[in-house]
C-alpha positions in Angstrom: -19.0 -6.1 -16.7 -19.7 -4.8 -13.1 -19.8 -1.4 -12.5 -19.4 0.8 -8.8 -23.2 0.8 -8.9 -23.4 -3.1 -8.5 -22.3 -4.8 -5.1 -19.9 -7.2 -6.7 -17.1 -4.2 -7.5 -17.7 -3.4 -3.9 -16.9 -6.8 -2.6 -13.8 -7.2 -4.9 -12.2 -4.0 -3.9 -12.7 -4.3 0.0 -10.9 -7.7 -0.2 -8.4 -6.3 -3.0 -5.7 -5.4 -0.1 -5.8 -9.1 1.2 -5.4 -10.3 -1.8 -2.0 -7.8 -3.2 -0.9 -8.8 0.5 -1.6 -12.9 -0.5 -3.7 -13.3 2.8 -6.5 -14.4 0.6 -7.6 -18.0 0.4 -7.3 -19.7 -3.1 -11.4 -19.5 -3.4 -11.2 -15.6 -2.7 -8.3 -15.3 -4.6 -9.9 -16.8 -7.8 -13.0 -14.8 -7.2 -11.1 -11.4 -7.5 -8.8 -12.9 -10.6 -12.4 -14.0 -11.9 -14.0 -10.6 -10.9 -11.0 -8.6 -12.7 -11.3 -10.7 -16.2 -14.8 -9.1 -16.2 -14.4 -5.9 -14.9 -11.8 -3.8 -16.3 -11.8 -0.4 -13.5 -10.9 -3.4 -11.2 -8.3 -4.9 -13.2 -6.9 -1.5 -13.8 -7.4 -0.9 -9.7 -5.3 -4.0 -9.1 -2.8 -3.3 -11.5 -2.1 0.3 -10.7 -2.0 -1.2 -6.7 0.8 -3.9 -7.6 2.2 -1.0 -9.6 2.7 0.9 -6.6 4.1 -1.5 -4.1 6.3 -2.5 -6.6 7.8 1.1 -6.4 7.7 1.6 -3.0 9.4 -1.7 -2.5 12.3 0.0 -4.8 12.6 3.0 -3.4 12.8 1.1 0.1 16.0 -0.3 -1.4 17.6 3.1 -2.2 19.8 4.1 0.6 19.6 8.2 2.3 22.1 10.1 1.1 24.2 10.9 4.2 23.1 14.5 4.5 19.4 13.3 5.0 20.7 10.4 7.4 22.2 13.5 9.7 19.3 15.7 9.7 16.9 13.2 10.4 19.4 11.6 13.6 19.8 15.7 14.3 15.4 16.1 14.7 14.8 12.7 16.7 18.1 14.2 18.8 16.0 17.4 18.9 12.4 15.6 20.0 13.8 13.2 22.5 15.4 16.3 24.5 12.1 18.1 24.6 10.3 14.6 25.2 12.9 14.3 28.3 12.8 17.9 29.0 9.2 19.5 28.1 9.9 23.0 29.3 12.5 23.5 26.8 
């Protein structure tokens, strides 16, 4: 197992977005599967990542309750004036 004192953990987790993002060639995309067979803090780095897209991407599903959708429209309202207006 590799730990954050060797250079392959290192390697792995700078291309660790890539791959979650599936920019990664097959090659590099085997070497971190690889890599994370060995190495369980980057299998557990990896899996907490997917994790947490996964939630995001949910909670970008859930639609504003209408209250939140008016104060928000009410303070970009507010900043273009000013942006139109700067002495204000």
């Amino acid at each position: 197992m590799n730990d954050d004192t060797g250079g392959d953990c290192g390697e792995i987790r700078a291309g660790i977005s890539g791959y979650l993002d599936g920019d990664l060639d097959a090659v590099a995309c085997e070497t971190i599967e690889g890599h994370c067979r060995d190495c369980a803090r980057c299998a557990a780095l990896v899996d907490g990542l997917r994790e947490t897209i996964g939630l995001c991407r949910e909670a970008g599903r859930v639609p504003l309750p209408e209250s939140i959708r008016q104060r928000a429209r009410a303070s970009m309202a507010e900043l273009l004036a000013k942006e139109t207006n700067p002495l204000t």
